[in-house]
C-alpha positions as CSV (number, residue, x, y, z in Angstrom):
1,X,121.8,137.7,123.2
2,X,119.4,139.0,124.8
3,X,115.2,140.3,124.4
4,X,113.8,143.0,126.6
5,X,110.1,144.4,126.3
6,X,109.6,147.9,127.2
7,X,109.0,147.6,130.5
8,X,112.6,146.1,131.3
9,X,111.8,142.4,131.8
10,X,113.8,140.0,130.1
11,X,112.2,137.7,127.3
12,X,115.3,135.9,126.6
13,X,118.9,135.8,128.0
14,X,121.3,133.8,126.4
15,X,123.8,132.5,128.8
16,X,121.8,133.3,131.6
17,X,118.3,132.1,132.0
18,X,117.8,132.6,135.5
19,X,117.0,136.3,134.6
20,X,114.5,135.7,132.0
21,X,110.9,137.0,133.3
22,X,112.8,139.5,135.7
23,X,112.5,142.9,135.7
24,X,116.5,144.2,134.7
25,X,115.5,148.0,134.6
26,X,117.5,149.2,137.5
27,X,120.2,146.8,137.6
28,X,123.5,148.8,137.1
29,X,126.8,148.0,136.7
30,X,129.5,148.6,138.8
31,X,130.0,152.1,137.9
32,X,126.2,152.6,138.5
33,X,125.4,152.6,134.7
34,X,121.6,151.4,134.5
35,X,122.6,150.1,131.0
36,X,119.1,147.9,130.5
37,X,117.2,151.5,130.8
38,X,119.3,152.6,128.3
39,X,118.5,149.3,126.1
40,X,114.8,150.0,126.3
41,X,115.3,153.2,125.3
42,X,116.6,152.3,122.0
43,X,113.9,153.6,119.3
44,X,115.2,152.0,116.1
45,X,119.2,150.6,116.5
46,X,122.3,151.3,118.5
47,X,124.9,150.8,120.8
48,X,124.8,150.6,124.7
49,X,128.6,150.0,126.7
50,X,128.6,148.8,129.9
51,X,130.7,146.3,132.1
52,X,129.6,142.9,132.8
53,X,131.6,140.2,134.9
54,X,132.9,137.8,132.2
55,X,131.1,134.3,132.6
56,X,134.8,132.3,131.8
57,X,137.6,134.8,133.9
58,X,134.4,136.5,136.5
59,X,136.7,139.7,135.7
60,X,134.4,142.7,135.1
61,X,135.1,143.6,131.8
62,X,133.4,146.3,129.5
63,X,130.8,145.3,127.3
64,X,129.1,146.8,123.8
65,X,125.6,146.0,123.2
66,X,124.0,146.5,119.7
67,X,120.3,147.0,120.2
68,X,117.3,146.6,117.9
69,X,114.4,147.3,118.6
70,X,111.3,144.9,117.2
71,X,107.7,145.9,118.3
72,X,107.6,146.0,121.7
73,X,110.6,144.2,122.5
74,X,114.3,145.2,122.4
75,X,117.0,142.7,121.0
76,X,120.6,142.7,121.7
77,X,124.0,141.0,121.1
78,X,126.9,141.3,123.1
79,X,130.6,141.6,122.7
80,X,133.4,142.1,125.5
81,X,135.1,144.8,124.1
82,X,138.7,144.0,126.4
């Protein structure tokens, strides 16, 4: 799970709360996808695929992300999709 507000800073980040109060806007993954951009950008609901390294195997793996947006903040859940 995780909680962006518009500017890209993370609110909340489930399994990892060493990014919480960081700015994730230009982080990419490895195929250069700035996939928390596209998060914020999310006006009502949707979907956002990316690939993330797997906390358990730390094989990148590909990701979907549905996004809701709630006010000013952005809330997602994750799934590997592998």
């Amino acid at each position: 799970m995780t909680v962006l507000n518009t500017q890209g800073v993370s609110v909340a980040a489930g399994n990892n709360p060493g990014l919480i109060g960081k700015s994730l806007i230009a982080l990419a993954d490895v195929d250069g996808k700035a996939f928390f951009r596209d998060m914020i950008f999310v006006t009502d609901a949707g979907w956002v695929d990316y690939k993330w390294q797997n906390p358990v195997t730390t094989a990148v793996e590909p990701k979907t992300s549905y996004e809701v947006r709630v006010g000013d903040y952005v809330v997602g859940v994750s799934a590997n999709t592998k």
